[in-house]
Structures are given as C-alpha cells and as structure tokens.
C-alpha positions as CSV (number, residue, x, y, z in Angstrom):
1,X,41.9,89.3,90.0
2,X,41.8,86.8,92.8
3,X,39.9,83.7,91.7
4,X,40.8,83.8,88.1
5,X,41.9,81.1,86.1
6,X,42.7,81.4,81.8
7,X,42.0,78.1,80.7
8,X,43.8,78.6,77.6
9,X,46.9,78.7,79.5
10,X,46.3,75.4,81.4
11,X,45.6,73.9,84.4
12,X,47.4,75.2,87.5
13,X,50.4,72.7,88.9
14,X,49.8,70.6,91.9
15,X,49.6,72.8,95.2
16,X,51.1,71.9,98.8
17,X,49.1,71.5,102.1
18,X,47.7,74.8,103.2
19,X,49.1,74.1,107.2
20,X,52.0,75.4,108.3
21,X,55.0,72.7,109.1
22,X,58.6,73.0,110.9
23,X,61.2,73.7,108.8
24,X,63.3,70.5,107.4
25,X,66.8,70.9,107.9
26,X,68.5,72.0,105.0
27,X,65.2,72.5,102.9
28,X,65.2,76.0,101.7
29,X,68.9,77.3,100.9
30,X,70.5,79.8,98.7
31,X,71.6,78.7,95.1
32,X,74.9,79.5,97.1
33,X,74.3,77.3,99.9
34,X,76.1,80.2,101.9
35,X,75.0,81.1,104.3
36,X,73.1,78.3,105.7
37,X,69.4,79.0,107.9
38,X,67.1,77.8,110.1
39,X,63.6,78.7,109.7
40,X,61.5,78.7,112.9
41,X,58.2,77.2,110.7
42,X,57.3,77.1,106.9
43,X,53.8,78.3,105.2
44,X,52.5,77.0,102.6
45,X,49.5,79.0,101.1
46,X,47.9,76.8,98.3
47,X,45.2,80.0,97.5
48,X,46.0,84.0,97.5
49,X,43.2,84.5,99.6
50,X,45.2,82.8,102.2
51,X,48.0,85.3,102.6
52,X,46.0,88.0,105.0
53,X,47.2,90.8,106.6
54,X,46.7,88.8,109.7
55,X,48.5,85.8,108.7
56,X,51.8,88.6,108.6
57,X,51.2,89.5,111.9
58,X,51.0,86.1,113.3
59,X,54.3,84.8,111.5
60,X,56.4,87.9,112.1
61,X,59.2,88.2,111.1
62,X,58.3,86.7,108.0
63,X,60.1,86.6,104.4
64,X,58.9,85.2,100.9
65,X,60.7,82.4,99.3
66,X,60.1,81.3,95.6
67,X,62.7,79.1,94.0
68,X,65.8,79.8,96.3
69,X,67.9,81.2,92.7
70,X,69.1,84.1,95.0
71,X,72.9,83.6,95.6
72,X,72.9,84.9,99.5
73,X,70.8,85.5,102.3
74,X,68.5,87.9,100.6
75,X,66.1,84.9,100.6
76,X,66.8,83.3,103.8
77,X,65.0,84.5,107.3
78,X,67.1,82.6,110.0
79,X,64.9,82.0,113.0
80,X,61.9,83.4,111.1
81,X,59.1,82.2,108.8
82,X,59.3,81.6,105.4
83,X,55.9,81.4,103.0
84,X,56.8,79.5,100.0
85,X,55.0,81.2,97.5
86,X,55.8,78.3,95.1
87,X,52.2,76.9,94.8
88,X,51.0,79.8,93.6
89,X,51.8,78.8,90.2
90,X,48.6,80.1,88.4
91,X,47.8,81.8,85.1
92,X,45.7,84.1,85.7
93,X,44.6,86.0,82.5
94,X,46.8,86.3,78.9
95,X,46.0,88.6,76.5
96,X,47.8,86.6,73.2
97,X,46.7,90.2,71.4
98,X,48.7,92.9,73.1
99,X,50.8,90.3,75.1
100,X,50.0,91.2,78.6
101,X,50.5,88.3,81.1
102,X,48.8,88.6,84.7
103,X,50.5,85.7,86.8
104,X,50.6,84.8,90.4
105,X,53.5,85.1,92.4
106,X,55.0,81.5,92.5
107,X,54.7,81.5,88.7
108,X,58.0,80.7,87.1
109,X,59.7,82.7,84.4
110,X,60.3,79.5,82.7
111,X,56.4,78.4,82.6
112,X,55.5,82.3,81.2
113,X,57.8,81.4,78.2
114,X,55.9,78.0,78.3
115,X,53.0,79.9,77.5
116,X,54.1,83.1,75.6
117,X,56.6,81.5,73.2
118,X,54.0,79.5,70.9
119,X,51.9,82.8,70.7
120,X,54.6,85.1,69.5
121,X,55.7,86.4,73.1
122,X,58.7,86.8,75.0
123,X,60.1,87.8,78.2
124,X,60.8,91.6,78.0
125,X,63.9,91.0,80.1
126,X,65.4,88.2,81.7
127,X,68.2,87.2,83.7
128,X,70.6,83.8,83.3
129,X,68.0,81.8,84.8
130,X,64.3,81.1,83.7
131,X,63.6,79.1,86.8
132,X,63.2,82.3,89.2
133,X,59.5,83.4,90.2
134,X,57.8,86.8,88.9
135,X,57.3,87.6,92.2
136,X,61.3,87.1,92.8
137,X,62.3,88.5,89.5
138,X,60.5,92.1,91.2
139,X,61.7,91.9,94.6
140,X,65.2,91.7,92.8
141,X,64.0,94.0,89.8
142,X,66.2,91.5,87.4
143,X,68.6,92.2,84.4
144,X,70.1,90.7,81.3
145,X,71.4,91.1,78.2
146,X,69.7,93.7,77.1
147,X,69.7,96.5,80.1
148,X,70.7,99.1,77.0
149,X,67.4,99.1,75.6
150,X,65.1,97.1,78.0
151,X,66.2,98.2,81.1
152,X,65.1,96.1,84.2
153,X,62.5,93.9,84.3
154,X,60.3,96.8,86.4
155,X,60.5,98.7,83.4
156,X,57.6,96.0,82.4
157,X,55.7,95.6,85.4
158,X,52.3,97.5,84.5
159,X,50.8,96.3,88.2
160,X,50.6,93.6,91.1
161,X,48.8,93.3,94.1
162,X,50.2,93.7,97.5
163,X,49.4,92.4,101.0
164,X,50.8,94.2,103.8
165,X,50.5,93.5,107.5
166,X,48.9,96.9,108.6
167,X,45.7,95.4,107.1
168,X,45.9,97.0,103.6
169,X,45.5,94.9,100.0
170,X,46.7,97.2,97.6
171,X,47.2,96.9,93.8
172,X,49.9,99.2,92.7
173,X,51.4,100.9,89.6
174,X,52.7,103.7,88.0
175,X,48.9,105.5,89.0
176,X,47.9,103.9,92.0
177,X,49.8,103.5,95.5
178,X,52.9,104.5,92.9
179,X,55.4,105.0,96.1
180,X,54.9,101.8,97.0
181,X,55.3,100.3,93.3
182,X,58.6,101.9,93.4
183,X,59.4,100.6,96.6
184,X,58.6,97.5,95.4
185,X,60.1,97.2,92.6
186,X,64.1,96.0,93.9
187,X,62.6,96.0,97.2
188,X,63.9,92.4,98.5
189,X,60.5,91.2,99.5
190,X,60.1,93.9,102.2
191,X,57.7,95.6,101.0
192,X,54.7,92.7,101.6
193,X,54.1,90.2,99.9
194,X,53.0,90.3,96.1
195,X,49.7,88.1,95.2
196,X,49.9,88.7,91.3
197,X,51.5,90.7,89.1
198,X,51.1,92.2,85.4
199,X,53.6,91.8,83.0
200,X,53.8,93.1,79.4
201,X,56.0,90.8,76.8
202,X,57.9,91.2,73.9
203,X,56.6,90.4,70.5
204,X,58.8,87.9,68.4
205,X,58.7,86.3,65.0
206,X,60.8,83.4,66.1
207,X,62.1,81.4,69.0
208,X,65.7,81.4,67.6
209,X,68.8,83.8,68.2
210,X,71.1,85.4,65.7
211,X,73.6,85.2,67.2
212,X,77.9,86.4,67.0
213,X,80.6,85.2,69.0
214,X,83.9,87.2,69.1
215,X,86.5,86.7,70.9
216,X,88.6,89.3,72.7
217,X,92.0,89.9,74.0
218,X,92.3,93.2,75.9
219,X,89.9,95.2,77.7
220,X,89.9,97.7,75.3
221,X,88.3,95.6,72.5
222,X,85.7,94.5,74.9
223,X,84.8,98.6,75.7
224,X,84.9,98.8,71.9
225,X,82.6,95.7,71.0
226,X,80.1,97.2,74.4
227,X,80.1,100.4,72.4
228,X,76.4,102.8,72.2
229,X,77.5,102.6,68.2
230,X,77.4,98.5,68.5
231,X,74.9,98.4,71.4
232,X,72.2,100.2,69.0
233,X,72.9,96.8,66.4
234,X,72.0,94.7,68.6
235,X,69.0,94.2,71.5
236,X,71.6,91.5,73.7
237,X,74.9,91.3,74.5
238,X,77.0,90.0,77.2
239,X,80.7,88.9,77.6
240,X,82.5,86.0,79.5
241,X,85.9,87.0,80.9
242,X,89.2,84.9,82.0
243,X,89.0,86.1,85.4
244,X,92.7,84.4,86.1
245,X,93.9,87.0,82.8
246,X,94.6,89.9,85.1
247,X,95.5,93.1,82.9
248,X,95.0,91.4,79.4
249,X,90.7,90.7,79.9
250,X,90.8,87.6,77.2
251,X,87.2,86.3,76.6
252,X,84.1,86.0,75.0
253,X,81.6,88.8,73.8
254,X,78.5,86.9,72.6
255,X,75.2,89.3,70.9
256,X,72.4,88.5,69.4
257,X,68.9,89.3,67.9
258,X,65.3,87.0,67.9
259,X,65.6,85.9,64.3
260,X,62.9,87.6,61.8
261,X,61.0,83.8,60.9
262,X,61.3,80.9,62.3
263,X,59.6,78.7,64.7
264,X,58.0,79.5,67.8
265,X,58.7,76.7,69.5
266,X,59.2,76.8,73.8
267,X,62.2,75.2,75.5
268,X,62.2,71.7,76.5
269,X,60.8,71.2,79.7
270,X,62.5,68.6,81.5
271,X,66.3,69.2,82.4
272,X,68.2,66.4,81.3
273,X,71.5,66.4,82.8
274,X,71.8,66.4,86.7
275,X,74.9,66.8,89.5
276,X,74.1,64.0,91.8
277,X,76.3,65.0,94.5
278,X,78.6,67.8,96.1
279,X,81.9,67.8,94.4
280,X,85.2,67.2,96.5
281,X,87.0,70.9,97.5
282,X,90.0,69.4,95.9
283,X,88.5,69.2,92.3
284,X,88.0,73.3,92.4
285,X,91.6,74.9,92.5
286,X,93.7,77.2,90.7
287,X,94.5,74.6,88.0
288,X,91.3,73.5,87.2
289,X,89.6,76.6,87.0
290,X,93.2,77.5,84.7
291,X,92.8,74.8,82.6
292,X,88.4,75.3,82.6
293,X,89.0,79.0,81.4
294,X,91.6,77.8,78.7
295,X,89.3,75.4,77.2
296,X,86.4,77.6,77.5
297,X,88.1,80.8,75.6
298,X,89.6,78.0,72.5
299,X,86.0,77.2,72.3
300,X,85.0,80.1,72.2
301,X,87.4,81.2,69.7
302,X,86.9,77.7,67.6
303,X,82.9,79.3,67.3
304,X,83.7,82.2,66.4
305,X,81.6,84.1,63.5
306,X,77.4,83.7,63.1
307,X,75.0,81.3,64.5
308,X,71.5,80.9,64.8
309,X,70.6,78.9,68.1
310,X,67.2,78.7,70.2
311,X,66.7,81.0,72.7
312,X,67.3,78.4,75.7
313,X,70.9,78.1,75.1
314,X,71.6,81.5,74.3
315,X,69.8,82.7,77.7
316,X,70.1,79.7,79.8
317,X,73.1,77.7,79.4
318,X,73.3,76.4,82.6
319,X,69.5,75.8,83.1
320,X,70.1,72.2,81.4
321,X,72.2,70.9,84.2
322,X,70.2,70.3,87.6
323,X,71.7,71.2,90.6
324,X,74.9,72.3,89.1
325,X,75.9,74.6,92.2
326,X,77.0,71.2,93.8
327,X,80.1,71.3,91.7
328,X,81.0,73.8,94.3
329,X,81.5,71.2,96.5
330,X,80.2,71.4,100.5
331,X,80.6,74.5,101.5
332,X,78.9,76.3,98.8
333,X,79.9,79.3,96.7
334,X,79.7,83.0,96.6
335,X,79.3,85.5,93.3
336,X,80.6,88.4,93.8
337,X,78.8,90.6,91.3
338,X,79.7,94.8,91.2
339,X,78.8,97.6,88.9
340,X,80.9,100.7,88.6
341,X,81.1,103.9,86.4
342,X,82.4,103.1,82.8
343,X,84.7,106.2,83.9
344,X,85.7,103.8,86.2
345,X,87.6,101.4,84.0
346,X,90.7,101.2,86.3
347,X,88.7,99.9,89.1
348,X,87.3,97.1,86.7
349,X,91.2,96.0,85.3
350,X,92.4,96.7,88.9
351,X,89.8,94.1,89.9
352,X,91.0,91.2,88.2
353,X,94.0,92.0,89.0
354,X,93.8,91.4,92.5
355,X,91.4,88.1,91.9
356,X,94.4,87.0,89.5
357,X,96.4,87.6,92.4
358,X,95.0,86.0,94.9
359,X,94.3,83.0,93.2
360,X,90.7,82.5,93.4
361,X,89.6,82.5,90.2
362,X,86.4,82.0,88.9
363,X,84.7,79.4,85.8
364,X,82.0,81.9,85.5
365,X,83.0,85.6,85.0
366,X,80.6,87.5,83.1
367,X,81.1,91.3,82.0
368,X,78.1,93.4,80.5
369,X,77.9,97.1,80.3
370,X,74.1,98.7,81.7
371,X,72.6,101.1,79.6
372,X,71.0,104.4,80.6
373,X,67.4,103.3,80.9
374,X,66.1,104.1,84.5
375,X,64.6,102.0,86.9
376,X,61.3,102.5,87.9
377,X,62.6,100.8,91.8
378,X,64.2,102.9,94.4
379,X,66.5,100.1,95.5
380,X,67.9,99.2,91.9
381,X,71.0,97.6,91.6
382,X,71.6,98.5,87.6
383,X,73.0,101.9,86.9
384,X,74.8,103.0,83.5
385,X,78.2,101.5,83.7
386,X,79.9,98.1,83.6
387,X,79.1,95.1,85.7
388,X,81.1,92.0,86.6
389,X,79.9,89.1,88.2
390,X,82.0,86.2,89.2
391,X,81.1,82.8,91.3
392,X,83.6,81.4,93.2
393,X,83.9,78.6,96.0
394,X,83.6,79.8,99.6
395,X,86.9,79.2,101.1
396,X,85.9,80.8,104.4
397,X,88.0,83.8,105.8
398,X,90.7,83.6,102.2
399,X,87.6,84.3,99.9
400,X,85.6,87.3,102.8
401,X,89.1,88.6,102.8
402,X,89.2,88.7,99.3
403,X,85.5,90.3,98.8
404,X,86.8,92.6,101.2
405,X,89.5,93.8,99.4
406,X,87.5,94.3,96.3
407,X,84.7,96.2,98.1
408,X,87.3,99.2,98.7
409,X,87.6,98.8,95.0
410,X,84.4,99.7,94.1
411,X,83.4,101.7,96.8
412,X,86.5,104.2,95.6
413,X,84.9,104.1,91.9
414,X,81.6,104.9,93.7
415,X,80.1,101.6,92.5
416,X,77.7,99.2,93.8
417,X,77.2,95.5,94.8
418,X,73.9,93.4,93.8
419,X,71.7,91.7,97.1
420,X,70.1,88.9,95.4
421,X,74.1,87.8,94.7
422,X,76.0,89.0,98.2
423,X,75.9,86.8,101.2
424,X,78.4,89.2,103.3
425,X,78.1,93.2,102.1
426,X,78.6,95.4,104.8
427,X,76.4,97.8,105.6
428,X,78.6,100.3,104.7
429,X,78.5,98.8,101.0
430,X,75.4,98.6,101.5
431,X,74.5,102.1,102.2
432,X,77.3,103.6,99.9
433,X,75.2,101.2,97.1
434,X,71.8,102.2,97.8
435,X,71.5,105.9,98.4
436,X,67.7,106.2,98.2
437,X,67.8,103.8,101.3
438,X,66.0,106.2,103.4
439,X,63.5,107.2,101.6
440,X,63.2,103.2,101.1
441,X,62.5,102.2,104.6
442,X,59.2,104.1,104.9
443,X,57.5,101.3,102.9
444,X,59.2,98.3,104.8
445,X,56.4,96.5,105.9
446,X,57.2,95.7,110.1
447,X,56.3,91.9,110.1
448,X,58.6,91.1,107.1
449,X,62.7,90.6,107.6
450,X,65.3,88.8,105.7
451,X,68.8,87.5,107.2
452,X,70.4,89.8,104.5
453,X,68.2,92.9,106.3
454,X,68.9,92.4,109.8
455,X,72.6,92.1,108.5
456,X,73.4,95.0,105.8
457,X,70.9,97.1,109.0
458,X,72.7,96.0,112.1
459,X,69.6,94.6,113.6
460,X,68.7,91.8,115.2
461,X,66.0,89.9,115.1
C-alpha cells in the first residue's frame, strides 16, 4: 500500500522536516492541558517508509501523537519521544463504489468526510470531534451517537498496517495477525505504530440530519426516550444533562437520522470563530456554570420539536470554535467520562448527586446509553449500559478528590472509566475497567510507552 497516492482524492497536505528536533515547551499537550509533559525529542516522519522497526528501537520509549484531542495523558510520553504522525495526511486509495477508504495514519476524520461526503459517504461512526486522526480514532476504538447499531468505530476497520519494533511490518485484520488487530483496536497506541488503515463508510443520500429535540425532566424520561423500542427509530441519539440538577436529571435528548435527499454537500473547512486566550479561573464557578446550564436547557426547550440541520452541527458543535478548551482558563480541565450497567441506574443519579454536591459542576454533561454491539478490541471502553461524560476545570486536589469519590461509585456498579478522557485513574480503576488486560499486554510492543501507561501500570520509565 506504501507509495500510493488516489489522485481523485487530492493532493497530500504540506509535510514537516523528516529530522528529529527537541521538544518546544508547551508544543504537544492534551485537549485538557492536564497533565502537562516534556518530551525528550520529537519525530517527524514525512513518508511511512520512514517509521522502521529500527527507528522504534532507537527512540524508545516512544508514543504516537496525532492531533492531541485526547483529554489526558494517554497521548503524552513525559521524558520520551513522541512521532507526530500528523504529516501523514495521505489518501491512499477510495473506492466511491463500495465506499472503502484506505488512509494513512495522520489522516484526519474531518478530511475523510472532506472526501466521502460529495460521493455519498459517511463516517460509520464518529465521536464529538472530526479533527482526531484514523490512526487515533483506533488506538482509542471511538464512539458516538450511534453505539446501538454501529458499535465502535473497530467495528469498521477491515485492516491497517503495523510496525513494531521486534522488526516485524504486519498488516492485520480479522484473517491475518487477528490477535494483534484486536489488540489494536482500543489499544492506546501500544501496540506499534499503525502506517495505514482501511475503513468501510456509510452510504448516505444526504448531508443533512432529521433531527428531534426533547426536553426532559427526570431520569426516568431520559431511560424511557434511550429505550431498545425508540433506539431501533432512530440510528443517533445522545442527551445533554444539568449536571448541577442532582436527583431531578433536566436536559436535552437530541436524535436523529441522515435525511433521505438532499445535498451532499461537506462541512466548511475553515473554523471561524476562535478563543484567543486562556480565560480567568474566576469566570468558571458555580454561578456561571448555573446560570450556562439554565440558558442552555430554555434553549433547548425553546427548539423543541423537528429540524433538519447539516451534519456538522449536529455532530460537531464545538468543532466551529478554535481552541475553545482555553475557556478553561490556565490550568486546564479534566472530563470525567464513566459507563456503568443500565441495572446500575442508582449509581448514575447517585453520581450527580455528589457533583451537585460538591459544586463542581459541569457546561458539558452528556448522557448516552451503549448498545449491545461488541467490540472487535480487547481494551474497549464501550459496553452495554449508560455512559456520562462531564468536563470540568481542574481545581487541583478539590476536583482529584472529587473523581475519587466518584470512582468508588462506579467501581461498586462494576462500571468503567474511558483512557483517551482520564488524566488520573488509578490502576485499580484501571484494572477493575479492563479485565482482558492480561491477555492485552502480550502484544505491547517494548519500545512504545505513554505517561498514562507507566501510571494506570506502576512503572516507571
């Protein structure tokens, strides 16, 4: 596959210098910007045939870094190498006539819709964000809206290519090297590192959304609205809760389906609003975040009914505002983001209960239930139940303490939490999360480490 350019797709973006360079202070974060790294030297391959098995072995420990959209420290490799796979932005081969997509790994969700879209393809699944890379959307095995019938986004990986630093190039699927596909798949870019990969997309008529809004007012309306009955109406759905409601669970169920005709026109490409500068700590407080969620759920309820919108809203609201983590202010913020049995529905109430509590509350809570579609990855975080997610600013030892307390939560509903979000899981949460972690570490490749590894494993580096 190596070598292989579609020209119908485009010429590939511009590429950075192929020599290695020190790490700039503060130049590869988490979306979080918590914790903060320092990388010992950064690669930047402008050609796969530069990643070798040797280049691993030189740069141990070395870690993988696309476009930095992971929350924590799952992308960070303090004292380590990072290989910015970003200028491995290429094309590689489309097939317009069954939709099957073979990118390389610095490609960007956003640019495969770029190229999909106006041929009647979409992304099979996809998170909150369309600027994450393949190859990161893999290593995390990514959700969205529709988990109850699409499953992960490994469900839809047919094959990639692997370099690992025993001397091996392997292309793996569901035939060939399968263990290590699976390991793969979720495996936090421990695996090696991926060169390409093979996606198959989703045929669509139209670039647009049908799309409901409904409020709710208890948890119990939201369980009903989340239903298998509803579910099977309609392909996505997702709900934002009033974190700071405690017992009552106001918010905002939103579902949807791509629209039957219409155009297929792609998302603009250029973002055009911006946040210039880290906020002050004082803006974000109980009041604001109060007054935020108020506003949000009268909105919510003022909309209430049918639309049809394009896709780019309804997927990525917040992909129109650059850099809009820095209203988090300096020191960054955390998402806490948990799944846990829908037997399990005390734990959730019980959860915002104590956030309510404690007085941390949250602009962005979303709630979605997981369906029952499997994972092809051994270290997937989706499992059938219900899953919050909620950002908050770090406040230091008040918000750990907090994260704490709601770990024993979920650990006593025999729940899980999600890597790509957590900049602080034990690993006890981490092991209670992740029981196929044994059979996991056979495939970690020895010259690739994380900060999030060495932490949830008790190692150092």
């Amino acid at each position: 596959m190596q070598g292989k350019l579609d020209p119908s797709v485009g010429a590939p973006a511009n590429v950075a210098p192929v020599a290695p360079s020190p790490a700039r202070d503060g130049s590869y974060k988490s979306w979080g910007h918590y914790p903060l790294a320092t990388h010992r030297k950064i690669l930047h391959p402008a050609w796969m045939d530069e990643i070798t098995p040797e280049l691993l072995q030189r740069n141990a420990p070395l870690l993988a870094y696309g476009l930095g959209r992971s929350y924590g420290d799952s992308c960070l490799n303090d004292g380590g190498t990072l290989l910015d796979a970003r200028p491995l932005d290429r094309i590689l081969h489309f097939d317009a006539e069954n939709g099957s997509i073979v990118c390389e790994a610095g490609v960007s969700l956003g640019e495969i819709l770029l190229a999909a879209v106006p041929r009647g393809w979409f992304l099979p699944v996809t998170p909150g964000t369309k600027i994450v890379t393949l190859a990161g959307a893999i290593a995390n095995d990514v959700h969205g809206k529709n988990h109850h019938v699409g499953g992960t986004i490994g469900c839809h990986v047919e094959q990639f290519e692997l370099v690992r630093s025993d001397g091996q190039i392997l292309t793996c699927s569901r035939q060939e090297n399968k263990e290590l596909f699976a390991a793969t798949i979720g495996g936090l870019g421990l695996t090696g590192i991926i060169l390409w990969a093979e996606l198959k997309l989703k045929k669509i008529d139209s670039a647009e959304i049908e799309m409901d809004t409904v409020p709710f007012s208890t948890f119990e309306d939201f369980t009903r609205l989340s239903s298998d009955e509803e579910g099977a109406r309609y392909e996505y759905t997702v709900g934002w809760v009033d974190c700071l409601s405690g017992r009552k669970t106001r918010g905002i169920f939103m579902r949807g389906n791509h629209a039957t005709q219409g155009r297929l026109a792609a998302h603009p490409e250029k973002i055009k609003l911006n946040v210039p500068f880290n906020f002050p700590a004082f803006t974000l407080n109980k009041l604001s975040i109060w007054a935020f969620n108020n506003l949000y759920y009268l909105m919510g309820k003022r909309n209430e009914g049918h639309s049809r919108v394009h896709y780019d809203p309804f997927f990525y609201p917040l992909d129109k505002v650059d850099n809009w983590n820095r209203i988090y202010g300096q020191q960054g913020f955390t998402q806490y983001q948990c799944v846990v049995p829908e037997s399990e529905v005390a734990a959730f109430q019980e959860i915002l209960e104590r956030i309510a509590r404690g007085g941390q509350g949250s602009f962005l809570g979303v709630i979605k239930k997981f369906g029952n579609v499997p994972s092809p990855g051994l270290m997937s975080f989706p499992r059938p139940g219900l899953t919050l997610a909620l950002d908050f600013p770090f406040r230091g030892e008040k918000t750990l303490k907090l994260f704490a307390e709601l770990d024993e939560v979920v650990a006593a509903a025999k729940g899980a939490l999600y890597p790509a979000k957590d900049p602080r899981m034990s690993s006890r949460m981490f092991r209670l999360s992740y029981p196929r972690l044994e059979e996991f570490q056979r495939w970690v490749d020895p010259a690739l480490s994380s900060s999030f590894w060495r932490r949830v494993m008790e190692v150092s580096r």
